[in-house]
DOMARKE-492127 format. One line per field, with one value per residue (C-alpha): residue number from 1; z, x, y; chain. Coordinates in Angstrom, 2 decimals, decimal comma. Layout:
BEGIN
n: [NUM ...]
c3: [Z ...]
c1: [X ...]
c2: [Y ...]
chain: [A ...]
This chain:
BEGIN
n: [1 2 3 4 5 6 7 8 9 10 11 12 13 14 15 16 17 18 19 20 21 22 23 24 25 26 27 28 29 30 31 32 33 34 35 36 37 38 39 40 41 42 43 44 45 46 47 48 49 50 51 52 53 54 55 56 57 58 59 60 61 62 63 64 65 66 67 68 69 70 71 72 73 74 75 76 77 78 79 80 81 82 83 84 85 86 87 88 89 90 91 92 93 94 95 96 97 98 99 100 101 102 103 104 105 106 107 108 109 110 111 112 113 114 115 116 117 118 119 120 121 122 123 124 125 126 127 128 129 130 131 132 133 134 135 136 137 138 139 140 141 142 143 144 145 146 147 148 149 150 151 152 153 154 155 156 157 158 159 160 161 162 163 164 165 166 167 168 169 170 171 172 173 174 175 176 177 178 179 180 181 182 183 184 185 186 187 188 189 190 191 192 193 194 195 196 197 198 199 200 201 202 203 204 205 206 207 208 209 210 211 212 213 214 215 216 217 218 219 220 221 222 223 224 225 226 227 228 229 230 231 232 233 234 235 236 237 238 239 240 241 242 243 244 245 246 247 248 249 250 251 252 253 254 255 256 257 258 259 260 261 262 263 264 265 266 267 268 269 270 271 272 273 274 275 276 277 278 279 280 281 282 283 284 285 286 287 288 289 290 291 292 293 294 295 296 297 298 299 300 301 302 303 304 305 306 307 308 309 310 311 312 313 314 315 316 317 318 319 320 321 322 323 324 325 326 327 328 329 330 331 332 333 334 335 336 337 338 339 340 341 342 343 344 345 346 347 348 349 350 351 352 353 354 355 356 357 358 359 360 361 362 363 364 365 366 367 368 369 370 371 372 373 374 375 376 377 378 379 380 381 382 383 384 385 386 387 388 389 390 391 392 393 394 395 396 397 398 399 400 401 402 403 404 405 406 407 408 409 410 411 412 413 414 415 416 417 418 419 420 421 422 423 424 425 426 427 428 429 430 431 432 433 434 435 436 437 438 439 440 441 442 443 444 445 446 447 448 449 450 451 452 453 454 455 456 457 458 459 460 461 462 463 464 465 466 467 468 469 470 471 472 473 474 475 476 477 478 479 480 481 482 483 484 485 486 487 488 489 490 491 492 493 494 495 496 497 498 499 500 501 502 503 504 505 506 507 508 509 510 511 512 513 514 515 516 517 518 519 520 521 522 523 524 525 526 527 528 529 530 531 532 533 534 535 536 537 538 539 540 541 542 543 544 545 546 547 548 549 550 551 552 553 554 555 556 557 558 559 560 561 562 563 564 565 566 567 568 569 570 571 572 573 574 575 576 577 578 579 580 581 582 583 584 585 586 587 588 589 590 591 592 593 594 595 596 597 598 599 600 601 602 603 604 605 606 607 608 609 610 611 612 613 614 615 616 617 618 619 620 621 622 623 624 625 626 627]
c3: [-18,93 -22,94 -24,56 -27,15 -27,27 -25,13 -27,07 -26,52 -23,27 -24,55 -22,18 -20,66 -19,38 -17,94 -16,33 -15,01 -13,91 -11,71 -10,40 -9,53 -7,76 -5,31 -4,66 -5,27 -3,66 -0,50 1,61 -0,21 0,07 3,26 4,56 4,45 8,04 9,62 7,94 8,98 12,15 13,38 11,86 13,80 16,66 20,01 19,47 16,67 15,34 16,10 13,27 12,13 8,30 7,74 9,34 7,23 4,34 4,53 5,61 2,51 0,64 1,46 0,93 -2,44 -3,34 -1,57 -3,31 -6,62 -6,14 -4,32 -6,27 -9,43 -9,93 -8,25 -7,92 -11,49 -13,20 -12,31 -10,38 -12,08 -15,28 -13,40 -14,13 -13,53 -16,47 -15,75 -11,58 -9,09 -5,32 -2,78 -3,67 -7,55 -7,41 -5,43 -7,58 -10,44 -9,04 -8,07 -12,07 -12,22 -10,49 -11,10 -11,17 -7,77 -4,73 -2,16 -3,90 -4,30 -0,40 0,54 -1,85 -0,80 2,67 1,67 0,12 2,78 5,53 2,97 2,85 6,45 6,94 4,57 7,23 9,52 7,45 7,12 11,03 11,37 8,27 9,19 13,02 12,30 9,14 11,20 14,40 12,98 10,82 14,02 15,66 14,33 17,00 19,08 17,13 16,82 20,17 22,16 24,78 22,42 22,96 25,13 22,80 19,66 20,31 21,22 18,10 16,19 17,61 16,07 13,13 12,69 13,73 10,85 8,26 9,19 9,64 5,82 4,41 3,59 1,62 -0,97 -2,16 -5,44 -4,49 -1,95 -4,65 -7,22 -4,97 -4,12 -6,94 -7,20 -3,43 -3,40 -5,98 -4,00 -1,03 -3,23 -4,59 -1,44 0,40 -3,07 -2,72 1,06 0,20 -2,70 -0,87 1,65 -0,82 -2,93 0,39 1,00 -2,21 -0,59 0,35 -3,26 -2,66 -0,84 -4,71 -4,73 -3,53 -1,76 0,76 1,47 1,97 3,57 5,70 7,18 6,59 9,75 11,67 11,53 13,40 14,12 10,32 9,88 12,43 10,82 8,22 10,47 9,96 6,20 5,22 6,36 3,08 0,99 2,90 0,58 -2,64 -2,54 -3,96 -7,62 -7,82 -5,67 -7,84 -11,34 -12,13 -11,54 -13,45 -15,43 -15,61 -17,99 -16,13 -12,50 -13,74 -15,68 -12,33 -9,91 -12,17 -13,61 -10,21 -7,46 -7,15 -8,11 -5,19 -2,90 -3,16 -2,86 0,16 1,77 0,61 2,16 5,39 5,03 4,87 7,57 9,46 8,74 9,15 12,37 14,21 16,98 14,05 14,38 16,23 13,36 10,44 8,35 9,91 10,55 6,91 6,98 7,91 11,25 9,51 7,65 10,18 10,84 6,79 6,60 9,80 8,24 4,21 6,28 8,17 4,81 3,18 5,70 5,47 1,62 2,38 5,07 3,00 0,20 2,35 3,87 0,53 -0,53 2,78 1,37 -1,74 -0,08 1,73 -1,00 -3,43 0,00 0,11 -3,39 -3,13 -0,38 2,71 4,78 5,25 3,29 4,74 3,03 0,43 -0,85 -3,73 -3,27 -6,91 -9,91 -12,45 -10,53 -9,40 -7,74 -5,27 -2,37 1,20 3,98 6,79 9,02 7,83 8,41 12,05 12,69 11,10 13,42 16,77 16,34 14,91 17,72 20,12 18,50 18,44 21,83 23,32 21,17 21,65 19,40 15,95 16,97 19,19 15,68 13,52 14,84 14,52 10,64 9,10 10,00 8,14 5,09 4,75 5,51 2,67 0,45 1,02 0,26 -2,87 -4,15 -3,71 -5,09 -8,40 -8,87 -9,01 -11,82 -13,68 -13,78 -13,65 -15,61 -18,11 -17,93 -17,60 -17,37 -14,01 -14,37 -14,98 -12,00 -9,56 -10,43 -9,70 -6,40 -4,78 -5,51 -4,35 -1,56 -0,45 -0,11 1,54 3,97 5,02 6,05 7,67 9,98 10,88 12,23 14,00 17,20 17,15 17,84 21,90 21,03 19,02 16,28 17,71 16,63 13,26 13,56 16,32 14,04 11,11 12,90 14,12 10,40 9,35 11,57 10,64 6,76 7,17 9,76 7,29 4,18 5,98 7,87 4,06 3,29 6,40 5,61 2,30 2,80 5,48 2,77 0,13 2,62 3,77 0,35 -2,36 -6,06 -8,77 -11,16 -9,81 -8,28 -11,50 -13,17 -10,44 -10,88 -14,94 -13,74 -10,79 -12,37 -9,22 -9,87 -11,77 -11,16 -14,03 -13,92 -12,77 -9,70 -9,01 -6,18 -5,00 -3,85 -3,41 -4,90 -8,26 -8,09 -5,23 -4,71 -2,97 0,49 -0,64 -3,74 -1,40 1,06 -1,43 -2,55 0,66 2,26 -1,32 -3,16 -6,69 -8,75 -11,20 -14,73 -15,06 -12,10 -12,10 -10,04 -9,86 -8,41 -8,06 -8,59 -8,88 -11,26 -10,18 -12,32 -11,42 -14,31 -15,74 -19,49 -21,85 -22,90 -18,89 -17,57 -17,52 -18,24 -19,13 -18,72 -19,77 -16,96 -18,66 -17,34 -17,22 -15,09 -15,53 -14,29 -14,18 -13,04 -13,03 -12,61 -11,40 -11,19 -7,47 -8,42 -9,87 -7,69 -8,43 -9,53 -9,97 -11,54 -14,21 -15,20 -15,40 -17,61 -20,17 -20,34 -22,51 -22,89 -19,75 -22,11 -22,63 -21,05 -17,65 -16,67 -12,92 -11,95 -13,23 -11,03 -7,72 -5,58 -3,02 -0,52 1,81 5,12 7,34 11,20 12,36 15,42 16,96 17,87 18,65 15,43 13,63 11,22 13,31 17,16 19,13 19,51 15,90 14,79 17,45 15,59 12,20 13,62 15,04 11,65 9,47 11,64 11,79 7,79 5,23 3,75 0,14 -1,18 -0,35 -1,15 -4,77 -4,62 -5,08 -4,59 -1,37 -2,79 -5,63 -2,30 -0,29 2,48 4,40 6,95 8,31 10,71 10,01 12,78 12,08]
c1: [13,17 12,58 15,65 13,15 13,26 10,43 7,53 5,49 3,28 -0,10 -3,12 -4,32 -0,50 -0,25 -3,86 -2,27 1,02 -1,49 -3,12 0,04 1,26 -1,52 -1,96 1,46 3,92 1,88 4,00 7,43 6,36 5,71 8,99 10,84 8,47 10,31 13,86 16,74 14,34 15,68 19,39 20,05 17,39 17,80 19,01 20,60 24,22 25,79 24,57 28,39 28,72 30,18 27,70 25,40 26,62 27,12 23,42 22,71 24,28 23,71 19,47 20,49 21,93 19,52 16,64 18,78 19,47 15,99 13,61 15,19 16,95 15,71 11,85 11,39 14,21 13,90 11,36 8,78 9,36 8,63 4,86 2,35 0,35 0,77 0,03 2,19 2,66 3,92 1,55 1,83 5,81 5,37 2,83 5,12 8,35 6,52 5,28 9,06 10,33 7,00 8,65 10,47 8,40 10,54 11,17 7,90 7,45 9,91 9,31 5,81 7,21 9,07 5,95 3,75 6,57 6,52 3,02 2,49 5,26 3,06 0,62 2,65 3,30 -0,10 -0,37 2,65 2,35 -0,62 0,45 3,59 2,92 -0,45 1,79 4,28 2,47 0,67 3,87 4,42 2,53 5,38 7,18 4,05 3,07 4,42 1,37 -0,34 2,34 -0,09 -2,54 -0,43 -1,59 -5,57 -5,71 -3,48 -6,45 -9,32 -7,61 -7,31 -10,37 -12,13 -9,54 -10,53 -14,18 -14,69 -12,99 -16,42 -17,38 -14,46 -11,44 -13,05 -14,67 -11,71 -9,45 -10,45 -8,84 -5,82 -3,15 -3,65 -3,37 -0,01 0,95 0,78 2,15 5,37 5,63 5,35 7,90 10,13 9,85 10,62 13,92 14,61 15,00 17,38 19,56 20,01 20,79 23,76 24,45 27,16 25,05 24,87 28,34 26,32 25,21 28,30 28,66 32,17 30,79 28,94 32,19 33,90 31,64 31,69 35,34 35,00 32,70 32,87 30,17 28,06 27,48 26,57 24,15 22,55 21,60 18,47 17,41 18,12 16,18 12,79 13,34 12,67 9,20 6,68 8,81 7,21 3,87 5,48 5,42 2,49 0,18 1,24 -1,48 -3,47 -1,83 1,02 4,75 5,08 3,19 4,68 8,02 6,72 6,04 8,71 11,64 9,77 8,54 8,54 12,63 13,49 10,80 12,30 15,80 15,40 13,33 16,19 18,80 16,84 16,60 20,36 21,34 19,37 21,10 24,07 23,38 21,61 22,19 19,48 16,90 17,67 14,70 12,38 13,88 11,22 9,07 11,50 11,80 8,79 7,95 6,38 3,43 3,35 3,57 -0,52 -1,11 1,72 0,88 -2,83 -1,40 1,04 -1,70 -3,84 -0,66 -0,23 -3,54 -3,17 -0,58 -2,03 -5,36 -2,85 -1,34 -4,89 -6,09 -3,06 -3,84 -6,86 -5,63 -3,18 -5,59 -7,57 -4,93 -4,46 -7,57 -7,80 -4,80 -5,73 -4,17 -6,63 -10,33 -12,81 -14,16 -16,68 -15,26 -17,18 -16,88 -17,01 -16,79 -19,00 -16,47 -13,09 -12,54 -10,10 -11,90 -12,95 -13,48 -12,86 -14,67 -12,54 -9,29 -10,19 -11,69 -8,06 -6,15 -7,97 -7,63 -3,59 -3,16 -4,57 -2,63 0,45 -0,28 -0,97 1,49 4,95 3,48 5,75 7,09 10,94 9,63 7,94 11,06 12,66 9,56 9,57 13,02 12,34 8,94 10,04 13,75 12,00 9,54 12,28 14,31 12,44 11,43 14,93 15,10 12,12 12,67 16,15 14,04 11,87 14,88 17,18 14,09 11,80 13,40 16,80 18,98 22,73 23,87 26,12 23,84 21,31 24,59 25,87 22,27 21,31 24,73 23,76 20,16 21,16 24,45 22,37 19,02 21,37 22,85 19,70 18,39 21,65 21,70 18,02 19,20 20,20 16,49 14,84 14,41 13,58 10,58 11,65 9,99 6,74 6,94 7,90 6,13 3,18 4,66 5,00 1,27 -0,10 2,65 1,22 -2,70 -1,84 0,43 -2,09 -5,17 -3,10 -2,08 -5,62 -7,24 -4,75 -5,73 -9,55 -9,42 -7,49 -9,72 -12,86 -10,67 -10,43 -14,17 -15,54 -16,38 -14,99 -17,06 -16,13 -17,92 -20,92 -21,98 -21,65 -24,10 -26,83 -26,30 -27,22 -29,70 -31,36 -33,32 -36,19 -35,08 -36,45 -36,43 -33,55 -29,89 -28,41 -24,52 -22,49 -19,93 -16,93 -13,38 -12,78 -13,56 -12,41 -14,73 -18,30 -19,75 -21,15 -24,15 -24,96 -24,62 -27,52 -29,68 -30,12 -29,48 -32,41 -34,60 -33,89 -34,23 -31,60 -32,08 -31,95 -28,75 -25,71 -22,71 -19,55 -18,05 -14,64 -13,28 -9,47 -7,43 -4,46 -1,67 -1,94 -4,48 -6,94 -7,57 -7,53 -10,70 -9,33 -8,41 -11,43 -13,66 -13,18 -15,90 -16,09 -18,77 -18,68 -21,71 -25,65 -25,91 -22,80 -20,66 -16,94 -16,89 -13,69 -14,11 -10,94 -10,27 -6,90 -6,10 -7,21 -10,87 -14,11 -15,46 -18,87 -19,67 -23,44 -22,20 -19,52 -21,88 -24,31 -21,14 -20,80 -22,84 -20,94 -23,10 -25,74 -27,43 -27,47 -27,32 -31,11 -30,47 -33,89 -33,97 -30,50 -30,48 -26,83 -25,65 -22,97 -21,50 -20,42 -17,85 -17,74 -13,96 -13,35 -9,78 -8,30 -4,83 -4,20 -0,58 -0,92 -1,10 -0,29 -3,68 -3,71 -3,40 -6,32 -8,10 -7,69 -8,30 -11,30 -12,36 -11,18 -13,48 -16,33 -16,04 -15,32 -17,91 -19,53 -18,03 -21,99 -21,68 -18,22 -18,95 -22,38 -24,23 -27,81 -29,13 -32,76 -31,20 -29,24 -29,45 -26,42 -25,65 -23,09 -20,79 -18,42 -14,58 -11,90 -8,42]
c2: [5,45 5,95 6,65 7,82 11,91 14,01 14,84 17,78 17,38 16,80 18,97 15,00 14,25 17,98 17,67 14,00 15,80 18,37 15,26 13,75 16,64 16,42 12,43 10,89 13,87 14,34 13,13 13,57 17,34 17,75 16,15 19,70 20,05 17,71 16,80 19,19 19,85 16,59 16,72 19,74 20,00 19,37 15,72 16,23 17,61 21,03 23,35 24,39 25,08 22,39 20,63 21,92 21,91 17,87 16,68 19,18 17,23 13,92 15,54 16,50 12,89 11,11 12,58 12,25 8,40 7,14 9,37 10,46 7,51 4,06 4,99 7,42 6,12 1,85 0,69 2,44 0,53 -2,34 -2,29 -4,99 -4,27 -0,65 -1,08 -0,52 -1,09 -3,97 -6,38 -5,81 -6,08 -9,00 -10,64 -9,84 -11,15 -14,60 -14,82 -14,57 -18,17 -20,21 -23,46 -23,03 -22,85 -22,12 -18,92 -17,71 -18,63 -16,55 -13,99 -14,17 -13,20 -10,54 -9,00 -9,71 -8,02 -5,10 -4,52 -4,54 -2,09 -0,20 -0,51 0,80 3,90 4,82 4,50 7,03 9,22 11,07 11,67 13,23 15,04 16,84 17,32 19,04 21,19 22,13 22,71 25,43 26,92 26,64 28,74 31,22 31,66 29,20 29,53 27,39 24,28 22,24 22,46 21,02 17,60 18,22 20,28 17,49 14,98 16,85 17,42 13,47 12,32 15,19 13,00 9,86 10,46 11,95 8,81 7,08 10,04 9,62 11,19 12,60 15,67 17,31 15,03 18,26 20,20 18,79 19,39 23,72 23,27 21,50 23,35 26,35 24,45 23,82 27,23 29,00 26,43 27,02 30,79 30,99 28,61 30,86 34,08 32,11 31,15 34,11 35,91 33,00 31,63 29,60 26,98 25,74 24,06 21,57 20,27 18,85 15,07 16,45 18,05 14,67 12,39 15,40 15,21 11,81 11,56 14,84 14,21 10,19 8,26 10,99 11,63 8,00 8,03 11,51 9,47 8,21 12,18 12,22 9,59 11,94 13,52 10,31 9,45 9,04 7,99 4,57 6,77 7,20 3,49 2,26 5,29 4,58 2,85 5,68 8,86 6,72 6,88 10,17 12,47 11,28 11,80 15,29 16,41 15,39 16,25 19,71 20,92 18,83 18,19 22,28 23,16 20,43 21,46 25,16 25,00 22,02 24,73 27,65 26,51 25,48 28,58 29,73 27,55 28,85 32,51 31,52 28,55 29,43 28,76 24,45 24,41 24,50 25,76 25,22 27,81 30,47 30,15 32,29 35,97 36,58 38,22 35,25 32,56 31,68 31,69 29,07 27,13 26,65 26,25 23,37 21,89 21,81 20,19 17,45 16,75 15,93 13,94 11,96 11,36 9,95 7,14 6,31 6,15 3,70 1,44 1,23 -0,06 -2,67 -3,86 -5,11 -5,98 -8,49 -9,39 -10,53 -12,65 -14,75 -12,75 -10,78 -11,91 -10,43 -6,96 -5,04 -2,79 0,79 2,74 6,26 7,57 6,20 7,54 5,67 2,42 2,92 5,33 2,88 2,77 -0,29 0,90 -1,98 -0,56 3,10 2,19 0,69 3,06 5,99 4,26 3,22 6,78 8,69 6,36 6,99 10,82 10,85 8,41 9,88 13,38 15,16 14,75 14,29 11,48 10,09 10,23 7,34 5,10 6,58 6,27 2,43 1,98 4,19 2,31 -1,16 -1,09 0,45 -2,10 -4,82 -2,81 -3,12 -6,68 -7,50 -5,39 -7,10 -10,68 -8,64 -7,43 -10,94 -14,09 -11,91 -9,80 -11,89 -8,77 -10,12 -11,30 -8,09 -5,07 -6,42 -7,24 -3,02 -1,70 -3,72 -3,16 0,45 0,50 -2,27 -0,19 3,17 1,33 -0,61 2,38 4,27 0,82 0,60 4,02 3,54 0,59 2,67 4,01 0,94 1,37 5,76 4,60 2,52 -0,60 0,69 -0,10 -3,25 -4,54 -3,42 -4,90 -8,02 -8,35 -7,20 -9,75 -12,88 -11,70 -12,25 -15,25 -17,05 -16,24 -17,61 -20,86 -21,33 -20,84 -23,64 -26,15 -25,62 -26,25 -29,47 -30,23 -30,16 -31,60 -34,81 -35,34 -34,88 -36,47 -36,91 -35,03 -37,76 -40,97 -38,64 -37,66 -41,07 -41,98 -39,43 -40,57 -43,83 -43,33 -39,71 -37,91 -36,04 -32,79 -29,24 -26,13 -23,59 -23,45 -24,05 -22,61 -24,37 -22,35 -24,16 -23,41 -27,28 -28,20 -31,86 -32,64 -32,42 -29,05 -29,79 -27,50 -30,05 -33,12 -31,18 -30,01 -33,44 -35,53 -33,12 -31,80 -35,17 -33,24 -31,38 -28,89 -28,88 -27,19 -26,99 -25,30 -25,84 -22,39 -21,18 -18,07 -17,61 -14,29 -13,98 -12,50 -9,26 -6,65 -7,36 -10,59 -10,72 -11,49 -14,77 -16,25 -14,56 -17,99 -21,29 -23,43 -27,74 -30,02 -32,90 -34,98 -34,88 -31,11 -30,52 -27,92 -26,56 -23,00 -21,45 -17,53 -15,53 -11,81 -9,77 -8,42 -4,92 -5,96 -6,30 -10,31 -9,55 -12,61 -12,37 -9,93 -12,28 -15,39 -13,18 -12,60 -16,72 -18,32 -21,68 -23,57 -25,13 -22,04 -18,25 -17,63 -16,02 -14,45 -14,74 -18,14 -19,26 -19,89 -19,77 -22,71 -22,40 -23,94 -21,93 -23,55 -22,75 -23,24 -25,21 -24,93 -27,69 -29,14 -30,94 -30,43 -27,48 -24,14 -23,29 -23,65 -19,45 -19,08 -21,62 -19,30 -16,42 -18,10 -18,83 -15,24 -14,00 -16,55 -15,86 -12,06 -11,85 -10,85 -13,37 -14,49 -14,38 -10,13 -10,12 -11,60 -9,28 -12,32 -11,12 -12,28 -13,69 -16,20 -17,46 -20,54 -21,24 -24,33 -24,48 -26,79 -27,53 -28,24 -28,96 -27,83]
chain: [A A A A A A A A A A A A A A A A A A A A A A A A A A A A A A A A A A A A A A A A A A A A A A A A A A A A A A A A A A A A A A A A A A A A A A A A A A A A A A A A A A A A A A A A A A A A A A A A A A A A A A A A A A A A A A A A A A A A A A A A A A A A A A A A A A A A A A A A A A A A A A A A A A A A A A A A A A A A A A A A A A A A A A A A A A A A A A A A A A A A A A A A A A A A A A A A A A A A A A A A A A A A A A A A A A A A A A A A A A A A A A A A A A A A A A A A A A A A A A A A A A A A A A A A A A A A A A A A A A A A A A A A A A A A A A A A A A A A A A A A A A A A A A A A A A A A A A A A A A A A A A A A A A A A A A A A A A A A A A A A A A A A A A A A A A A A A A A A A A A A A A A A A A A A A A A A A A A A A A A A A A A A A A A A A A A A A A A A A A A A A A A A A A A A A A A A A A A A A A A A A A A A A A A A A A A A A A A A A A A A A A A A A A A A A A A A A A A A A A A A A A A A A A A A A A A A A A A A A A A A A A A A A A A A A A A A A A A A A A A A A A A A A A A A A A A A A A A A A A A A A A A A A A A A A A A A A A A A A A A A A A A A A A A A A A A A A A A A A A A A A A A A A A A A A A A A A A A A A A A A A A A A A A A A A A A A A A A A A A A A A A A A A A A A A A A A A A A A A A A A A A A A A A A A A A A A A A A A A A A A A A A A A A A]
């Protein structure tokens, strides 16, 4: 952070700092649902003072080291022109060792595992934030418990289904409603706490080593429950790009961390005054005339949250895309006014079915935990590896500084990850059995991209000696401009070699295009073409797009005016080449992966509507490749 000194907040950062309050701290906020329900609840430890007072504090620090500290106070600086996220730190850390690639392949890995743990978080964030804001119906009237996870179910399949109308309009409404969601929770912990002041020992990090130096093992393994209270940190960095740094930090260290804490504290001392109350604190928190209000204000809350992480799959998913990972799948905007307001119909459509099966097949949200701690630690993980790359390769911080803050992040991430390691067979296996498939679909459409490309690269032909020949046998040429589209720019497009094996003319102007995308999320004015005279009307066109931009490819050729003349749309007609994958048993992939390459290629968009290429300047030719 600045050392510079605060200045006053100006109206546009407090408006941002509202904004934040309802995207980014979703799920951070509604953690208090679940956290100390599963330190002390029926699997959990003995709820003794002492007890108490420990997982307290180990909250307190966690929230102080991960959020305050790693996320607001580190990570965050490490912006990819002022984006954030998986894919953006993973971009950035590549930019980092360009001239070694074996590191960027294995940073690419990294990335790749961390982004489809990601996945898996937005798979299991918005089943157990819902179910256990609708468990507090057990608590209510506990007639209602076999109806938690119906009403969890239509709850769900309402989120999902309002995705393709956009986040902007409910989005209005989502900061003054987690704002009251934090001042209620804040209020309810505040009344707790002034009735047992006490429990305010727990800020200090004694009470912490005490109590693992007690209760040994045991407080090791509660770790697995503490870490609930740090879901959803990964937000401050993956949403920077969409409210900034200031007004993120404005509101986690103004009102977000003094509402957490009191509410953490409140049910603490609940706890203490009334052991019986372990099995969900958070409610009993409340008055019994207030129960319904706060089930509904919960449910409302979770609901935020869930929409949040959806929203950031979203994101991910074409940040992937971009870069070369995922197929292309037909992306929406939702809001005229921000970009960043889309919609994958695929990914939501996924996202709903493995959400309702893990809803129904975990039933509760102590059978969820588990499956949580390893998704949220995973990704964190990775995060802190990842940034260290940033802060030695990149901004050549001394071997010293780097080695003092990764054995701190690494020491404190480790930590949580081993004491999740005994929750692998009690759900934990979900995450990364997920992780793994989401980890083989980007890694076998990144090397199938690879094997087709070399395939093409092989049976063509060089653009060099093919144009020398048209200079020296001319066909008959035809008015206008003709683009080939091809993923090659040293070879000739398969499309040219048709149009003129088949049409035996050319036209009077022709374009090689490629598209490329940078590894930053918007490509800058000066690298966003690149423009080569090849001789006889030819041109090399390379067009380039950050991950975070939609290729519109006819609005950038109208900007380019270095072809010869200006590009007239209704005067330009598009070629491309199609290729139809056949799987075979040639070295490169195992058979069942070139099958799926192959289902994957034939089921993706096509790259004329994924570069909105209108369909009437079109013409397409396919071909078949073997790999």
């Amino acid at each position: 952070m600045s050392s510079a000194p605060e200045t006053k907040t100006s109206p546009r950062t407090a408006a941002l700092a509202m904004g934040a309050i309802g995207i980014v701290y979703g799920d951070l906020g509604t953690s208090p649902l679940y956290t100390l329900k599963e330190a002390f609840g029926e699997r959990g430890l003995a709820p003794t003072p002492d007890n108490v007072l420990g997982v307290l504090s180990l909250v307190f620090w966690t929230l102080m080291l991960v959020v305050s500290i790693k996320y607001a106070g580190f990570i965050m600086r490490a912006d990819n022109k002022g984006e954030g996220g998986i894919m953006a730190l993973t971009a950035l850390a590549q930019r980092s060792v360009r001239s070694s690639a074996r590191a960027r392949w294995w940073i690419m890995v990294l990335g790749l595992f961390g982004a489809s743990l990601f996945f898996g978080d937005g798979v299991i964030t918005p089943a157990i934030s819902v179910l256990s804001a609708v468990e507090g119906l057990e608590v209510a009237a506990p007639a209602l418990t076999p109806y938690v996870v119906p009403i969890t179910v239509v709850i769900l399949m309402g989120l999902f289904a309002i995705q393709r109308r956009g986040s902007g309009k409910v989005g209005a409404v989502f900061g003054p409603v987690m704002c009251v969601w934090f001042a209620v929770i804040a209020v309810l912990g505040a009344i707790q706490v002034v009735q047992h002041p006490f429990v305010l020992k727990a800020l200090s990090p004694h009470y912490a080593v005490q109590f693992f130096a007690v209760a040994g093992w045991p407080a090791f393994f509660a770790l697995s429950a503490v870490v609930l209270c740090i879901t959803g940190a990964e937000a401050l960095y993956a949403d920077m790009g969409h409210f900034g740094k200031k007004p993120i930090r404005l509101a986690w260290f103004d009102f977000i961390l003094p509402a957490l804490v009191l509410n953490y504290f409140g049910q603490g001392a609940l706890l203490i005054a009334d052991p019986a109350a372990a099995q969900n604190p958070f409610y009993l928190l409340a008055p019994p005339m207030l129960l319904y209000p706060m089930i509904a204000l919960a449910a409302l809350a979770t609901v935020i949250a869930s929409q949040s992480v959806i929203s950031g799959a979203f994101s991910v998913a074409r940040e992937a895309i971009q870069l070369g990972f995922l197929p292309r799948m037909q992306v929406r905007h939702t809001s005229q006014e921000t970009i960043g307001q889309i919609y994958l119909p695929w990914v939501n459509r996924i996202l709903l079915v493995l959400t309702l099966a893990v809803v129904i097949g975990f039933q509760s949200s102590s059978n969820l935990a588990a499956a949580y701690g390893i998704a949220v630690v995973g990704t964190m993980t990775i995060d802190s590896v990842l940034v260290m790359i940033v802060f030695r390769r990149l901004w050549n911080w001394s071997v010293a500084r780097v080695a003092a803050i990764g054995v701190l992040f690494l020491t404190v991430d480790l930590a949580f990850l081993t004491a999740n390691a005994d929750k692998v067979e009690h759900g934990g296996w979900f995450p990364l059995v997920l992780g793994s498939a989401v980890f083989i679909v980007m890694t076998t459409w990144r090397r199938g991209r690879e094997l087709l490309m070399r395939e093409v690269r092989q049976s063509g032909l060089a653009l060099e000696p093919f144009i020398a020949s048209i200079s020296a046998h001319p066909p008959l040429r035809v008015p206008g401009t003709a683009v080939f589209m091809t993923a090659n720019e040293e070879s000739v497009p398969n499309a040219l070699l048709h149009n003129l094996k088949h049409n035996k003319v050319l036209h009077e102007r022709n374009v090689i295009l490629t598209v490329e995308t940078v590894e930053t999320p918007v490509a800058e004015p000066g690298e966003r073409a690149h423009v080569e005279a090849l001789g006889d009307s030819f041109y090399s066109l390379c067009l380039r797009f950050g991950f975070s931009e939609d290729p519109n490819v006819p609005r950038a050729l109208v900007a380019i005016s270095e072809c010869g003349m200006p590009f007239d749309l209704m005067d330009t007609t598009f070629f491309l080449s199609r290729e139809s994958v056949v799987a075979t048993d040639r070295p490169g992939m195992a058979l069942w992966r070139d099958r799926l390459f192959a289902f994957m290629q034939r089921n993706a968009v096509p790259a004329t509507a994924f570069f909105q290429i209108p369909g009437n300047r079109l013409i397409e030719l396919g071909t078949q490749v073997e790999i």
